[in-house]
KEPA-176657 format. One record per residue (C-alpha): residue in one letter; y, z, x. Coordinates in steps of 0.05 Angstrom, whole numbers. Example, Ala and Ser with C-alpha at 12.3 -4.5 7.8 and 13.67 -1.06 7.14 Angstrom:
<atoms>
+----+--------+--------+--------+
! aa !     yy !     zz !     xx !
+----+--------+--------+--------+
!  A !    -90 !    156 !    246 !
!  S !    -21 !    143 !    273 !
+----+--------+--------+--------+
</atoms>
This chain:
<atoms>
+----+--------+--------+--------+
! aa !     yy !     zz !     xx !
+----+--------+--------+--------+
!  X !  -1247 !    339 !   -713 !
!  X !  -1181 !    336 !   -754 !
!  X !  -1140 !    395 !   -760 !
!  X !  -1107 !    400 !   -833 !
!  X !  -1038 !    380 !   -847 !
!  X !   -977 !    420 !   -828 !
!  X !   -928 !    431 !   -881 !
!  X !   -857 !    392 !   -864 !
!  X !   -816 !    452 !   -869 !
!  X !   -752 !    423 !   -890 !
!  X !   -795 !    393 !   -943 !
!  X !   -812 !    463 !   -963 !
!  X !   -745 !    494 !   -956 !
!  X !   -716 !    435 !  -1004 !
!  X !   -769 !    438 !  -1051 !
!  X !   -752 !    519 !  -1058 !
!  X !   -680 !    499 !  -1062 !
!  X !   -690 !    446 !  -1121 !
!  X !   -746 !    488 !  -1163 !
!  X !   -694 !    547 !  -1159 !
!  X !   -640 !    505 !  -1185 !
!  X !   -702 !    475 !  -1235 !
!  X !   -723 !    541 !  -1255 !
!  X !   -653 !    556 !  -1275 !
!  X !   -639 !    502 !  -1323 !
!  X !   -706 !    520 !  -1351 !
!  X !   -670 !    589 !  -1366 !
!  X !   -611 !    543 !  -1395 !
!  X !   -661 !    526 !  -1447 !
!  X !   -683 !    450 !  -1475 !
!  X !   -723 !    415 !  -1424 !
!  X !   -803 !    421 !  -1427 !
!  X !   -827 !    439 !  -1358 !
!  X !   -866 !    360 !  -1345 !
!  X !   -793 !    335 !  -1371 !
!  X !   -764 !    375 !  -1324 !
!  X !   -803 !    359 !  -1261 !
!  X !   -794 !    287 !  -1274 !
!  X !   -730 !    283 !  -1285 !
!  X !   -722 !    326 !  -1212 !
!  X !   -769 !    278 !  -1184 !
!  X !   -735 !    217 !  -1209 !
!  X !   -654 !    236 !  -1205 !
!  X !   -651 !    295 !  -1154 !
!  X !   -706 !    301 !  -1098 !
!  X !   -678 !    262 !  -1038 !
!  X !   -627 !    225 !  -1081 !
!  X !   -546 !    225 !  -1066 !
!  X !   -511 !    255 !  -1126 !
!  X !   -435 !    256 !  -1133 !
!  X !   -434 !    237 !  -1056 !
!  X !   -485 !    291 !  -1039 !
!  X !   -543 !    282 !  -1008 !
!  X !   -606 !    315 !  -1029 !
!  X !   -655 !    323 !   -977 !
!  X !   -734 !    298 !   -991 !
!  X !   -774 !    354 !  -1024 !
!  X !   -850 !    368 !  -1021 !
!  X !   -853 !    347 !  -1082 !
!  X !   -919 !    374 !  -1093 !
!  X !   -899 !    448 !  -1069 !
!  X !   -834 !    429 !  -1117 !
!  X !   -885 !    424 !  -1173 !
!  X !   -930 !    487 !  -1159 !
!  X !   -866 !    532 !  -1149 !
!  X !   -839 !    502 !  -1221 !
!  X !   -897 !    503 !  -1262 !
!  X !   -919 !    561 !  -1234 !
!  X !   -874 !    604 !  -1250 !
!  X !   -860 !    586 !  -1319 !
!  X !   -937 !    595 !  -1324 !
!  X !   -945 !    670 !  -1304 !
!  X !   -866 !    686 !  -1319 !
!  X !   -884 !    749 !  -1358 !
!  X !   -924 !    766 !  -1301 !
!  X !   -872 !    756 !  -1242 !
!  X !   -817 !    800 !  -1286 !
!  X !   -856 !    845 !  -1286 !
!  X !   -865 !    853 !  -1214 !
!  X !   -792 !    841 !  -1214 !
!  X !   -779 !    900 !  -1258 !
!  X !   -824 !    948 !  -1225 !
!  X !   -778 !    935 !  -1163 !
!  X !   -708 !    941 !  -1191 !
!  X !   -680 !   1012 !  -1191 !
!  X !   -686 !   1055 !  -1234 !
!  X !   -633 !   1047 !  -1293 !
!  X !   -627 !    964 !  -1272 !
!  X !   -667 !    909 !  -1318 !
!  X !   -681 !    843 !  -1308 !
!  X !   -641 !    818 !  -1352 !
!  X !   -582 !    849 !  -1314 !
!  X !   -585 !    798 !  -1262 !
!  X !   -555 !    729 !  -1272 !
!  X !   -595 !    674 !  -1285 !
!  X !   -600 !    648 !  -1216 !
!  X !   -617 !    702 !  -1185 !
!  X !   -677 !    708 !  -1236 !
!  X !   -690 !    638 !  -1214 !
!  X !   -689 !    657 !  -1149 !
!  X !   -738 !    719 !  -1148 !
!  X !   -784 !    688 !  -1201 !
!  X !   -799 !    633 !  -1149 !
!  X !   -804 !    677 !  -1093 !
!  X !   -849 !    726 !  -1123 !
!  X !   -892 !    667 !  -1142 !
!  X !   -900 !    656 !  -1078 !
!  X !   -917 !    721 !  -1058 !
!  X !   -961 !    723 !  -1113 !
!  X !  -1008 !    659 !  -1112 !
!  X !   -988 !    627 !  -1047 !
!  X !  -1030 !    659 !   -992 !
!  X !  -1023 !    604 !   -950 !
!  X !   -943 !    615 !   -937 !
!  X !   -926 !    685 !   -892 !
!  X !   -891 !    739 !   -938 !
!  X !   -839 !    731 !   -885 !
!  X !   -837 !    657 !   -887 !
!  X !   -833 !    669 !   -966 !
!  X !   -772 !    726 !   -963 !
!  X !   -725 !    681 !   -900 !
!  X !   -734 !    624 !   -938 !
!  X !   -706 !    645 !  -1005 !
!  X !   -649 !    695 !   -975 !
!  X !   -625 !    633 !   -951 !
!  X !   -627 !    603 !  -1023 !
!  X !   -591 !    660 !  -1042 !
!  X !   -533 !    647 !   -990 !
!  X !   -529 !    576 !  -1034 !
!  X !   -515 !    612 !  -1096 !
!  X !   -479 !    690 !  -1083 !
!  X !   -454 !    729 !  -1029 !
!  X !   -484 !    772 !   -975 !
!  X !   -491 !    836 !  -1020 !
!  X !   -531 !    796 !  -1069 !
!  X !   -572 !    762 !  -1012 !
!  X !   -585 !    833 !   -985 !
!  X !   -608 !    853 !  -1051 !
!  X !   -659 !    787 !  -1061 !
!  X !   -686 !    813 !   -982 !
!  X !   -693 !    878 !  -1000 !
!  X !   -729 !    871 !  -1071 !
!  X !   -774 !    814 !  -1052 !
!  X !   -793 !    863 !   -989 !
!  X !   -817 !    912 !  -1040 !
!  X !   -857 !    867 !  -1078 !
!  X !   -881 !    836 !  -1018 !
!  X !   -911 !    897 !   -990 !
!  X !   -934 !    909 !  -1064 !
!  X !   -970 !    846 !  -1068 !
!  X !   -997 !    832 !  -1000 !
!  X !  -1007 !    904 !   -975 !
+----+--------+--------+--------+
</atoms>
C-alpha cells in the first residue's frame, strides 16, 4: 500500500510567496491570469533574477492559489470585509496586503487539505517580506477571524 504524497513545504511556502507577488501585479492591471502564470513559471519560479535566487515553487499549488483567487475574488473580499473593523474597507489596504489576504483566505476557503494554522504561519511570514510587524500582526489577526469563520 502507498501512502499519498507529502507536500514539499518549501515548495509550498515559495509558491505562496510568488502567487502573492502574482496576485499583486494582477491588481497592477494588464496581464490575463494564463499570461500571468506562464510568464511566473517561465521567468520567476526557481530562476535567479538580478542575482537573486528564487527558490522552486509547487508550481501546481502556485497555479490553484493564482487562479483561484482571481476566480472567487468578489467572494474572498467579502470575507475580507466582514473582518476589517468597523469604519476600515478593503480598499484601504495597499495592494499587497490585498494580495496577501486574498490568497490566504483562499486557502482557508477551498483548501481543506492545508491546517488553518498552516494557512495563517505561512502567510504572516509573507507579510514580514512585504511590511512591518504591526501590519503582520494585523494579516494574523484578520485571517484568524476568517479562519474561525470559515472552518468553525
Amino acid at each position: 500500500m502507498t501512502s499519498p504524497a507529502v507536500p514539499d513545504y518549501r515548495a509550498r511556502s515559495a509558491a505562496r510567496l510568488a502567487a502573492v507577488q502574482a496576485l499583486y501585479q494582477l491588481e497592477m492591471g494588464g496581464d490575463t491570469v494564463p499570461k500571468l502564470l506562464t510568464e511566473f513559471h517561465h521567468h520567476r519560479l526557481g530562476q535567479e533574477i538580478e542575482g537573486a535566487e528564487y527558490l522552486a515553487a509547487d508550481e501546481a499549488f502556485f497555479d490553484d492559489v493564482v487562479a483561484g483567487v482571481s476566480a472567487r475574488r468578489d467572494e474572498l473580499d467579502g470575507l475580507i470585509s466582514a473582518a476589517l473593523a468597523q469604519g476600515w474597507t478593503l480598499a484601504r489596504l495597499d495592494r499587497p496586503m490585498r494580495a496577501l489576504l486574498r490568497a490566504a483566505v483562499y486557502e482557508l476557503v477551498a483548501r481543506a487539505d492545508v491546517p488553518a494554522a498552516t494557512v495563517i504561519d505561512e502567510y504572516v511570514d509573507v507579510a514580514h517580506a512585504f511590511h512591518d510587524e504591526k501590519d503582520a500582526r494585523f494579516a494574523n489577526g484578520l485571517l484568524d477571524t476568517v479562519a474561525r469563520r470559515v472552518r468553525g
